[in-house]
N, C-alpha and C positions, 0 to 999 in steps of 0.2 A: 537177304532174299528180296529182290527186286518187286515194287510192289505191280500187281495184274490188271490188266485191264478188264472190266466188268462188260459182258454180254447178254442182253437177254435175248430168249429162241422163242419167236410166239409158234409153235409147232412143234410137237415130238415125233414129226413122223420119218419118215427116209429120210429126207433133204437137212429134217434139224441133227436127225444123229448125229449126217458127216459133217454137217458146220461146228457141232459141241466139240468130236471126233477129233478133228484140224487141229482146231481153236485151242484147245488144252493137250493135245499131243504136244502143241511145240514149246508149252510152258509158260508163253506169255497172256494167257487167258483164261476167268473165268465163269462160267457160264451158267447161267438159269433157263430152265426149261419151263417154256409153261404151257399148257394143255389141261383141257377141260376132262378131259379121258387118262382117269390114273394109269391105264392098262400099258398107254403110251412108252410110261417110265419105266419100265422093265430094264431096257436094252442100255437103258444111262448109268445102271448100278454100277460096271467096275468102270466105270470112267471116273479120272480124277478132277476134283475140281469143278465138278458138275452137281448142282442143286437141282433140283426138280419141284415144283410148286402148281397146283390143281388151282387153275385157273381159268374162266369162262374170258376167252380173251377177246369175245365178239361185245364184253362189255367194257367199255373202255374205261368207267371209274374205278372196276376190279382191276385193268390191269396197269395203269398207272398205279398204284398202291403196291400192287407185286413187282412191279420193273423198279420202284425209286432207288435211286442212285445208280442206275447202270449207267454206261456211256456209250452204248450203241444198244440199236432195239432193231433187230432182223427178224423179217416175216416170212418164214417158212410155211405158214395156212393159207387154206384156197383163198384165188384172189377176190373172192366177195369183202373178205376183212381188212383188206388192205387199208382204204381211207381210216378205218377206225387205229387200227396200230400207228400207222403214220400220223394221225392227231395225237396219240397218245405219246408220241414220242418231244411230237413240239410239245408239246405239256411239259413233260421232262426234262427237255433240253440234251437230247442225246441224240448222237446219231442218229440217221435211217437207211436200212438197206432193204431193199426187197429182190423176189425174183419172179415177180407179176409179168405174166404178157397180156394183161385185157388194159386195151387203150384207154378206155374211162375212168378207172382207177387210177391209172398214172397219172392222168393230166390234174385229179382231186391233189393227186399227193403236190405236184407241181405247184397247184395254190395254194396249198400248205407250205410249201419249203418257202414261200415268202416271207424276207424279214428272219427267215431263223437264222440264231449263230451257229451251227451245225448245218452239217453235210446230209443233205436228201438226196438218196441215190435210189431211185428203183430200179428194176429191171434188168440188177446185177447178176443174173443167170450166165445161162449157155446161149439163149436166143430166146428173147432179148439179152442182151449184154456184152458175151465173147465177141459177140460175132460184128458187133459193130464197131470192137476196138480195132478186130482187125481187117475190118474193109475200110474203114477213114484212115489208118497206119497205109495202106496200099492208096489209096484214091488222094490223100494228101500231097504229093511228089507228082503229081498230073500236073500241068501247066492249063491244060484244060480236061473237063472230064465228059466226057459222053454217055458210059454205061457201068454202072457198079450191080453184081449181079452177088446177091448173100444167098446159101443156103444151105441148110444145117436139117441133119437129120441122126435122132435116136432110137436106133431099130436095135432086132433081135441079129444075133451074128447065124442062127438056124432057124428060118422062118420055115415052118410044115403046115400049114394051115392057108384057108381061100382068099382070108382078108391081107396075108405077108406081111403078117404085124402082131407083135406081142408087147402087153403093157409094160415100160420101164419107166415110166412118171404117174404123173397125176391125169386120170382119166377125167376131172371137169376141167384144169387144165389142155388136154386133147382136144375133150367137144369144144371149148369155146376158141379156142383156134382155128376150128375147122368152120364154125359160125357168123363169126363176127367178121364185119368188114376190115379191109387188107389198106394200110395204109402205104403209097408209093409215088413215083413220078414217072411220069408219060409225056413227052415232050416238053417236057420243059415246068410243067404242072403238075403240083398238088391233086394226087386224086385216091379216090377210095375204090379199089378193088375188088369184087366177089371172090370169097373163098371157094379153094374147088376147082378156079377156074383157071388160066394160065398155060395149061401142062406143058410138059419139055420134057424130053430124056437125054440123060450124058453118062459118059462112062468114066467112072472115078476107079484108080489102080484096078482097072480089070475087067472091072464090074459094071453092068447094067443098072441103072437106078431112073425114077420120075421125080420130077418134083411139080409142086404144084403149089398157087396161093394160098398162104395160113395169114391169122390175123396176129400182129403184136410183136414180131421177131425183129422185126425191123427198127424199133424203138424209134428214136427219136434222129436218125441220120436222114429223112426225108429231109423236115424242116431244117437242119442243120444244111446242109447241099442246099436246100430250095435255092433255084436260079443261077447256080453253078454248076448245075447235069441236066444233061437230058432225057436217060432213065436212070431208075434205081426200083430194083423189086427185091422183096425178101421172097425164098420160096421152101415149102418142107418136102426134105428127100425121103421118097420112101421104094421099096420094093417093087417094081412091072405087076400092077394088075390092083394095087392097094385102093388107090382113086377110084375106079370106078365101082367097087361095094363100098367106099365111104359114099361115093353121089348117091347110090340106090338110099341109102339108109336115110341119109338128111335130109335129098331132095323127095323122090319117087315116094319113101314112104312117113314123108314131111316130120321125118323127126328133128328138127332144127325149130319146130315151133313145142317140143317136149322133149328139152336138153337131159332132163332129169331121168326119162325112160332111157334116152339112148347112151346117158353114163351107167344105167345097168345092166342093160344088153352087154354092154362091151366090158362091166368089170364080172360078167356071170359066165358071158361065155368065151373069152381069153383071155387067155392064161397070160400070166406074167412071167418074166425070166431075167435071170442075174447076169445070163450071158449075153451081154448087149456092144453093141459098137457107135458111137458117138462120132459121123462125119461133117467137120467142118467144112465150107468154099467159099473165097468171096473170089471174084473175078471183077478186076477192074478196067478199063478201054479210055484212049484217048490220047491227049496230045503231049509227048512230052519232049523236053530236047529237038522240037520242031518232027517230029517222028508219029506216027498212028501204031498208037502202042496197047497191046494186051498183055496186065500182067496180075497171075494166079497165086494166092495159095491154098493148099487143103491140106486137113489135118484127119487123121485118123485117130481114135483115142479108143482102147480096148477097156474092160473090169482089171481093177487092179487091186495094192492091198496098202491099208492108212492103219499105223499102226498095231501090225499083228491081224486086222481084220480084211477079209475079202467086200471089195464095195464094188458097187456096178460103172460101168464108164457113165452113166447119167448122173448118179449120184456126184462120183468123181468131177466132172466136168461145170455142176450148177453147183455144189459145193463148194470148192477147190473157187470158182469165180467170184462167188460171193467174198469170202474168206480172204482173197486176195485184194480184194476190195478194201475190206474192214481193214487188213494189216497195212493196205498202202494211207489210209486215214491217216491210221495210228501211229504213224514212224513220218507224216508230215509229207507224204509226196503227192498227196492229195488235199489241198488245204485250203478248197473254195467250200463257202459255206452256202449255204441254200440249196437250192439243183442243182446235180450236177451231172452232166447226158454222161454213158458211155463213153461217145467220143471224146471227151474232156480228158478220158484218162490214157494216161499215156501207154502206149503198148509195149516201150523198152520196159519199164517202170512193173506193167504186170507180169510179163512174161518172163523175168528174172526172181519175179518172186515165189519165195517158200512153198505158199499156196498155188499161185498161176503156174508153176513150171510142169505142173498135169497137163496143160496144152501143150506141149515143147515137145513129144517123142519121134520127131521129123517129120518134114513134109512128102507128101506121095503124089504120083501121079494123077495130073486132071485132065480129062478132056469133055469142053462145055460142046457143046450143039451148034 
């Protein structure tokens, strides 16, 4: 018997299920769960290969003590915990994956990945992460670049309600998206963005959709481009009419200066749903072969099933990233130590993998603005 690679999950909630779920489905993993809330561990009992351990993991000398000897350490809990997981890992000397979109966290983890022998990867999600592997896979083959346009959106596939939106993630995850400033390029420049702002409509296979500035999707492909574009914006697709009852709420009735109300407004009065759809876009413009070129891809990703279970395409999608992540480490096709952006990783490399080929079920129709 082949010996396993050891993971610990600092999270038992959705996202860690389907990372343990992946992970030990395909045999070559085994995984520790750790969560401060026993109630967590319910859903890990028939999984194999899966340990669960009660662990306050906002203290980092508990849970370096709980994680010793793993060799990767993934943060599935809100991103307030990240710095402390990601120190806890250089302690260790293990990997680091996350799937953080608050810019301040990652740039901590970034001083942290200094000097380590191991791989710091935050931001390994859907957006931040996917989405940047494959707008630098498209914007790369430009001779020159002009406009890279990313925007990614996780909605209900039956929206019945005013706001056209039902929870399929993390609601402090949401608000602080919708809060924090929007990192991009504007002529040529480095600049910060208000959330909210932006708006645009396009129709993706059929359909009508808006998008508008969110903070953190965009990882770290500004700096990477810096001064070889002339824009680049990330933006979240959502349903005709969503934008403006998120501005009422944040701005009009300044819940953006009381994040904490308006994560319970929104997890009191909607509802959640398993039936979700996950659209990917990046659209790239420029010069290429002496030519003024535009060229698209978008992806559609529906709930599908990992092992006998039914999972939601958000699950599917930030899981399945992560996952693909950790197995491209582990087999050597990722083998820079310290930070490493999204764009570092190669898009042949993930989208053939085990884990990454939940993005693969073809490309569909786009039409931008």
């Amino acid at each position: 018997m082949h010996k396993k690679t050891k993971v610990t999950i600092c999270g038992g909630g959705k996202i860690g299920e389907m990372v343990a779920l992946f992970l030990t489905d395909c045999g070559d993993y085994e995984c520790l769960v750790l969560d401060k809330n026993k109630k967590q561990f319910s859903k890990f009992k028939k999984m194999k290969n899966v340990q669960t351990h009660i662990c306050d993991i906002a203290n980092q000398k508990d849970l370096v003590k709980a994680a010793n000897g793993t060799e990767f350490i993934i943060s599935t809990a809100p991103f307030s915990l990240t710095t402390v997981i990601a120190g806890a890992a250089k302690k260790l000397k293990a990997h680091y994956v996350d799937l953080t979109e608050d810019i301040a966290a990652s740039e901590v983890v970034k001083k942290l990945a200094k000097g380590a022998k191991t791989s710091f990867i935050p931001q390994s999600g859907l957006a931040p992460g996917f989405i940047s592997i494959l707008a630098y896979d498209v914007a790369k083959d430009f001779d020159e670049l002009h406009k890279v346009r990313m925007r990614v959106g996780a909605l209900a596939k039956y929206p019945n309600n005013a706001i056209k939106y039902n929870l399929t993630w993390s609601t402090e995850g949401l608000v602080n998206e919708y809060c924090e400033p929007c990192n991009a390029i504007q002529d040529g420049e480095l600049v910060q963005l208000q959330p909210l702002e932006g708006y645009e409509h396009f129709t993706l296979d059929g359909m009508m959709y808006e998008a508008f500035n969110t903070s953190g999707g965009v990882g770290t492909l500004p700096e990477t481009l810096a001064g070889k574009i002339k824009d680049l914006t990330y933006k979240s697709i959502r349903y005709p009419g969503h934008l403006d009852v998120m501005r009422f709420l944040i701005n009009d009735l300044k819940l953006k200066n009381n994040q904490d109300a308006l994560v319970k407004i929104l997890n009191d009065a909607i509802p959640s749903t398993k039936q979700d759809v996950v659209l990917v876009y990046a659209g790239v413009s420029g010069i290429k072969d002496k030519q003024f070129l535009q060229e698209t891809r978008a992806i559609k990703i529906y709930a599908g099933e990992v092992a006998g279970k039914q999972c939601t395409a958000i699950q599917l999608t930030t899981a399945g990233a992560a996952c693909a992540i950790i197995d491209l480490v582990r087999s050597g096709k990722i083998n820079k130590k310290g930070f490493v952006k999204q764009e570092d990783i190669n898009f042949d490399d993930f989208i053939t993998n085990r884990f990454g080929r939940v993005y693969a079920p073809g490309e569909i129709t786009a039409v931008a603005v």
